[in-house]
N, C-alpha and C positions, 0 to 999 in steps of 0.2 A: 553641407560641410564636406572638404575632402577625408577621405582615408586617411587611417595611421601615415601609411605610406605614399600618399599623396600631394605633393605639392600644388595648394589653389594659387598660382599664379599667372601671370599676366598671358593672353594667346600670345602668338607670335613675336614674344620678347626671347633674346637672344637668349640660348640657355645653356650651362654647365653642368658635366656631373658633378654627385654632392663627392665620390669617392672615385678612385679608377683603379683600374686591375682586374684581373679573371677573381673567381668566387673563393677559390684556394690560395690566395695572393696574402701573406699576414700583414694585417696592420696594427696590431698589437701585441706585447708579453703580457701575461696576468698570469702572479701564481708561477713562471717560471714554464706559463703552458702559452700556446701561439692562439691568439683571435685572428681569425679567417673572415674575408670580406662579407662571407655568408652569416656567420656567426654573427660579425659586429651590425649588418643590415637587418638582422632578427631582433637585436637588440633597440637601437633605435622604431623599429616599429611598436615595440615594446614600451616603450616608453614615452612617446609622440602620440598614443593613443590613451595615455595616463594625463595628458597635459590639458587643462585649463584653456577657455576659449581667451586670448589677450594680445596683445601688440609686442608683447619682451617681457622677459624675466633674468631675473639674474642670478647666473650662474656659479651657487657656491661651492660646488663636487670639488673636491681636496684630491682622492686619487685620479691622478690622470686619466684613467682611462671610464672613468663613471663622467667625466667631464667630457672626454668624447663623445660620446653618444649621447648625453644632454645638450652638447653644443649642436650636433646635426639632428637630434632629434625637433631642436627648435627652429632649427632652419626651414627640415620637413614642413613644420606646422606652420609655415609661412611667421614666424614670432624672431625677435630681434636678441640675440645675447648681451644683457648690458655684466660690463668686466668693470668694479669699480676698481679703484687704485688698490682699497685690500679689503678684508671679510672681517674686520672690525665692523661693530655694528651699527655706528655713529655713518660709515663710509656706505655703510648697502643702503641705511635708512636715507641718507642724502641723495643718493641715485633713484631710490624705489619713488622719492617723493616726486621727483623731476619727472616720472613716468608713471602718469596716470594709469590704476589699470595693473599697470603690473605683479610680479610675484616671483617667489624665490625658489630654487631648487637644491637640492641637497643630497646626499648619500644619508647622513644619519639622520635618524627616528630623535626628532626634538621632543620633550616631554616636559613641560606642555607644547605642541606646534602652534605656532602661530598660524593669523589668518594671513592668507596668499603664501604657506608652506611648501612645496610636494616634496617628498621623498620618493628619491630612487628604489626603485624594487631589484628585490635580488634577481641578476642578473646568470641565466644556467647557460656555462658552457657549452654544452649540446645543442643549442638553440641554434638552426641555420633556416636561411630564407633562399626561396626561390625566385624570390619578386625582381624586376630590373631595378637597376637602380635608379635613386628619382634623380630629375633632371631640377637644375636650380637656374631661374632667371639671373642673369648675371649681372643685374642691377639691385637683384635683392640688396637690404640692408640685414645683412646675418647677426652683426655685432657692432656694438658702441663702447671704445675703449676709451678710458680718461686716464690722463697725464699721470705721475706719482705725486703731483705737488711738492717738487722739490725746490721749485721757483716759483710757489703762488698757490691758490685753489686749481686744483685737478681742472682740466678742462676735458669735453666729451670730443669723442673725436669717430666719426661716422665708415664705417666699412663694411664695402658690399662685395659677393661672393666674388665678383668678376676682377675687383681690384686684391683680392685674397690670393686669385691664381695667378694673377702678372709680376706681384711682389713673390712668391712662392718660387714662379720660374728661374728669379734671380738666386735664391735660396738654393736651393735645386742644383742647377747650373752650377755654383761654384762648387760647393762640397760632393760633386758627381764628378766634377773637374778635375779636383782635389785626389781624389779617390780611385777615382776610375771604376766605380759602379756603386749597383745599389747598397746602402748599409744601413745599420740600426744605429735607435739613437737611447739614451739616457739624460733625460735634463736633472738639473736641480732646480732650475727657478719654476714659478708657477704658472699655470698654465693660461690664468686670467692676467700676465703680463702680454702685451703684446709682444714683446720677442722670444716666450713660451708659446706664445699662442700661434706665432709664423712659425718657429722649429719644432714644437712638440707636440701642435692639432691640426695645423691644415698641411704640414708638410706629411702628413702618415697620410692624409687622406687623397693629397692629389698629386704624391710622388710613391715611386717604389720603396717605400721607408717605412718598418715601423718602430714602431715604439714603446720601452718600459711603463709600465701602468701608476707607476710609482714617483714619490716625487724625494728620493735619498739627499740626507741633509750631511749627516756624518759622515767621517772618510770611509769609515769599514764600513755604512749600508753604502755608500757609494761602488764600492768596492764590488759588495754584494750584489748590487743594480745589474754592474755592468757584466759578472761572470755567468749571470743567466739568459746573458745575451748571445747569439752569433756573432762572427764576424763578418762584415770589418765594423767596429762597434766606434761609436764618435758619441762623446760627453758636451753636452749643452750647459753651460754655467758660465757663471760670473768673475768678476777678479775677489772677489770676499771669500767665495767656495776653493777655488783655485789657490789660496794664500793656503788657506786651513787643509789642502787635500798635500801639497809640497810641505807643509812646514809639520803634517802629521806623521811624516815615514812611511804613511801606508803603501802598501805595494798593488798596483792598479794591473786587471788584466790588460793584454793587447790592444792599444788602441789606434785607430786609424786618422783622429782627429780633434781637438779641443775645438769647441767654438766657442768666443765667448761676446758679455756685451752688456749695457745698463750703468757703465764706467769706464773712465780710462783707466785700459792695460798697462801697467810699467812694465816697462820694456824688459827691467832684470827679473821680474816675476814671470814672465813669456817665455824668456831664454832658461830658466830655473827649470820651468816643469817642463818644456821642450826634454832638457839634458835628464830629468830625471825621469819621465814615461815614455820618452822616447817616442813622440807624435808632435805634429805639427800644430800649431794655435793660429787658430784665425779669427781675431777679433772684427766683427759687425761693425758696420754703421748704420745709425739710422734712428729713426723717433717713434711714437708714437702715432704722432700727425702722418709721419710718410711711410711707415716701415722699414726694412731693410734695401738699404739701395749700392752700398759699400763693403769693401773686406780688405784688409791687409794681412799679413804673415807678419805678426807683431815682431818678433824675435830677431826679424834678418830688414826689416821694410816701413821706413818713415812714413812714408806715401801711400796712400790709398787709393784699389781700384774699382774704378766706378762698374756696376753691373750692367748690361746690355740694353740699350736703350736709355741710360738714363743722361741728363745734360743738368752743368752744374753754371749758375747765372753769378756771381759774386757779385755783391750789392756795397755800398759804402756801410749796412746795418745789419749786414748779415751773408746769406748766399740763397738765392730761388733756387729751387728744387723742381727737375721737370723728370718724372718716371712712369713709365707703364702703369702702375698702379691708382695714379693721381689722375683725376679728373681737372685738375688744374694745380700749373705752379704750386709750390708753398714754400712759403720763407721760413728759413729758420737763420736762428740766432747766430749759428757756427761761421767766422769768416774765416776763409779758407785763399788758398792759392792752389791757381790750376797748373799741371804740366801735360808732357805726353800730350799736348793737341787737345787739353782739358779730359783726357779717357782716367787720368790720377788726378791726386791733390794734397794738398798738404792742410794741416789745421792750425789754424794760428790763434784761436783761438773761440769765446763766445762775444757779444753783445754785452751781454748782460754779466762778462767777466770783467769788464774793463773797468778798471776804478780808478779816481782821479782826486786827491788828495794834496791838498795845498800846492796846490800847480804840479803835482806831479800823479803818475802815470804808473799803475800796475797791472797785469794780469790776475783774478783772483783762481785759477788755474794753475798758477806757477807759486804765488803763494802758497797754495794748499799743497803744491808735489816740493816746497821747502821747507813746511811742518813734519811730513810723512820720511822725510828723509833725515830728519834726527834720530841720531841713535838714540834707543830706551823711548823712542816711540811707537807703540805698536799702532793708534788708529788715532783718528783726528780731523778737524775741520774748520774751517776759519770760512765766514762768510760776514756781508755786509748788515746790522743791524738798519731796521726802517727809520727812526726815529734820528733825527742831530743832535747834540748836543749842545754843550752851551754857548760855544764856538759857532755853532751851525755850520758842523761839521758830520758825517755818518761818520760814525767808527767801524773799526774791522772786532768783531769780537771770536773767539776759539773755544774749543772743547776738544780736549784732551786727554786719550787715555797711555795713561805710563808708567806705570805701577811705580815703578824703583828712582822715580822724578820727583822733583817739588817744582811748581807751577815758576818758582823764581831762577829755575835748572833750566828751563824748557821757554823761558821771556831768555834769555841770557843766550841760549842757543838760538837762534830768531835773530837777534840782534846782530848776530855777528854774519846771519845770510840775507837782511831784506834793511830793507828803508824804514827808519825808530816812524813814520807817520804811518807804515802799513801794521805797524806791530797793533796784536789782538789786546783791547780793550775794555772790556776784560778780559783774561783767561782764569778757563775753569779746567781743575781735571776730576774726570770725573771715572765709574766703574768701567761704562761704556758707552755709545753712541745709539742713539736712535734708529737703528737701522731697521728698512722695513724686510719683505722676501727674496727683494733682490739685488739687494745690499744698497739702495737708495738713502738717500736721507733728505725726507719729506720737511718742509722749513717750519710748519708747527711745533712739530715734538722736539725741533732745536730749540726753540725761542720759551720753549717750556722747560724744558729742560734747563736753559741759562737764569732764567727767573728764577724756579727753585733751587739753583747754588746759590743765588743772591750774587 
């Protein structure tokens, strides 16, 4: 068996480091104090030498930066990070099942622990290594992410260290672009999403970046997050964190950059926190399947541009996908229109948004940004039920939250912006929505959620 700090992998297979920088280079805040290369490489040998002989384990560590060093300490140990869609326990047991063998990792002391448990050990500041750092086959399989299920059961979706750094570069690249050098980051989303997992794990590891240990929900620990930081300090979040951090008052320190992603930006909520923190928003493109491959400046910019290397294929059912990262094409849903000699593009929509209703033709995209845009609407959704009706027809059914509304306030405003065949079939209002950590909404907890209104 290799060492804590040894990687058994393949002879003569092309290799990556797991981290880069000199030994004093910080890749993490904890505590409000700096983790140094040497530090966080003590750490992971620390605990790569705690772990379980097995193929993958899944990765529950809640604060970021205990999640860092479980993610590379698993890497070290030649072991796979399986990220399920959330840390519900129905969601880890359905991935644990799928992998044979496997086993789960955690920060806190479960009592009772289950079998295939480990907890993280306390982790001492002081702790520095002199070792190099290991080198990682860049075919390894580090991590296996699955979808949110917000269109269906989660699917897995396979990535190895070497497609970690080609998608990274684009990451990288812009917001260094953006910036004009290195900075620190603060996310909100989690670190088991993949677009936590490219900005707030592998980009501390294989860019000059580090990172808050922490994962701030509220406007004031956001707040708190970001003032223990350096500058030029950039906030990782979504448009649901983003609504609540403008629409809370709070006063944010200096920032050099919003990035956001996991939903579409409105445009007036882009230009909102633009004028009121006074940084730029650059919302992501990209999947789980592909990672980030796109950015645009939401606030001033329809169009998106595509990152270096990447080429966009528009399909009659969708648009192939050809990026550094990918080992081959991948289709997705989104059909798009290319400009600029295809290097931008525009979004016109999904696949699977396009509904067709007694001969007629909707966006379910456009529908949803014409529920959101009622006044005495605060959150909402409209999606297509499975099942036809008696007509043998799907209907469009909603969930609505609006406090100061009655459900025949809010049919009556609908009415007057879409087509009476698109209108939601039922509509429910309810406290809130389903939403998961980063701000998705997964299509079970709707469809449960609609039942129990009746």
């Amino acid at each position: 068996m290799s060492t804590a700090c040894e990687l058994s992998g393949r002879e003569n297979a092309p290799s990556l480091p797991l981290l880069i920088g000199a030994p004093s280079r910080v890749v993490a805040w904890r505590d409000g104090r700096p983790v140094t290369v040497s530090t966080f490489l003590a750490h992971v040998c620390q605990v790569a030498a705690l772990l379980p002989e097995a193929g993958s384990a899944v990765n529950l560590c809640e604060d970021r930066y205990a999640f860092l060093v479980a993610f590379a300490a698993l890497i070290v140990r030649g072991q796979t990070n399986l990220l399920p869609p959330s840390r519900a326990t129905h969601a880890v047991d359905e991935v644990m099942a799928s992998h044979a063998g496997s086993y789960a990792i955690g920060e806190r002391l479960l009592d009772p622990s289950p079998a295939g448990y480990v907890c993280m050990p306390v982790l001492d500041d002081a702790a520095s290594s002199s070792d190099p750092v290991p080198a990682i086959p860049a075919d390894a399989v580090v991590a296996i992410g699955y979808t949110s299920g917000s269109t269906g059961k989660p699917k897995p979706n396979v990535k190895t260290w070497g497609s970690f750094a080609a998608s990274n570069a684009g990451n990288a690249g812009m917001l260094v672009g953006t910036i004009g050098r290195a900075f620190d980051v603060v996310a909100t989303v989690p670190p088991q999403h993949m677009y936590g997992m490219e900005m707030s794990v592998v980009m501390p590891l294989l860019s000059e970046v580090s990172v808050h240990s922490g994962r701030p929900f509220f406007p004031a620990d956001v707040a708190t997050a970001l003032a223990s930081m350096p500058e030029p300090r950039v906030l990782v979040t979504t448009p649901v964190h983003l609504r609540a951090l403008v629409e809370s008052g709070v006063t944010l320190p200096g920032l050099a950059a919003f990035v956001s992603a996991t939903a579409p930006m409105p445009v007036e909520l882009a230009r909102a926190a633009e004028a009121r923190f006074g940084a730029p928003l650059h919302e992501v493109f990209g999947s789980t399947e592909t990672c980030v491959f796109a950015s645009r400046r939401t606030a001033t910019d329809d169009h998106w541009s595509l990152y270096h290397g990447v080429t966009l294929h528009p399909q009659p059912d969708g648009t192939l996908v050809d990026a550094p990262q990918l080992a081959e094409p991948i289709a997705l849903a989104d059909i798009v229109t290319l400009h600029d000699e295809g290097r931008r593009f525009q979004l016109r929509g999904r696949n699977t948004d396009l509904l067709e209703i007694a001969g007629k033709r909707a966006s379910l995209g456009d529908l949803n940004r014409r529920l959101l845009d009622i006044d005495g609407v605060q959150d909402g959704v409209l999606f297509q039920l499975d099942d036809a009706d008696a007509s043998g027809i799907r209907r469009i059914a909603g969930l609505v939250v609006a406090p100061a509304m009655t459900e025949q306030a809010v049919m009556a405003a609908l009415r007057r912006s879409m087509d009476p065949v698109f209108l939601p079939r039922p509509l429910r209002l309810v406290d809130a929505l389903p939403r998961n950590e980063t701000g998705k909404l997964p299509r079970g907890p709707l469809l449960q959620m609609l039942a129990a209104r009746g």
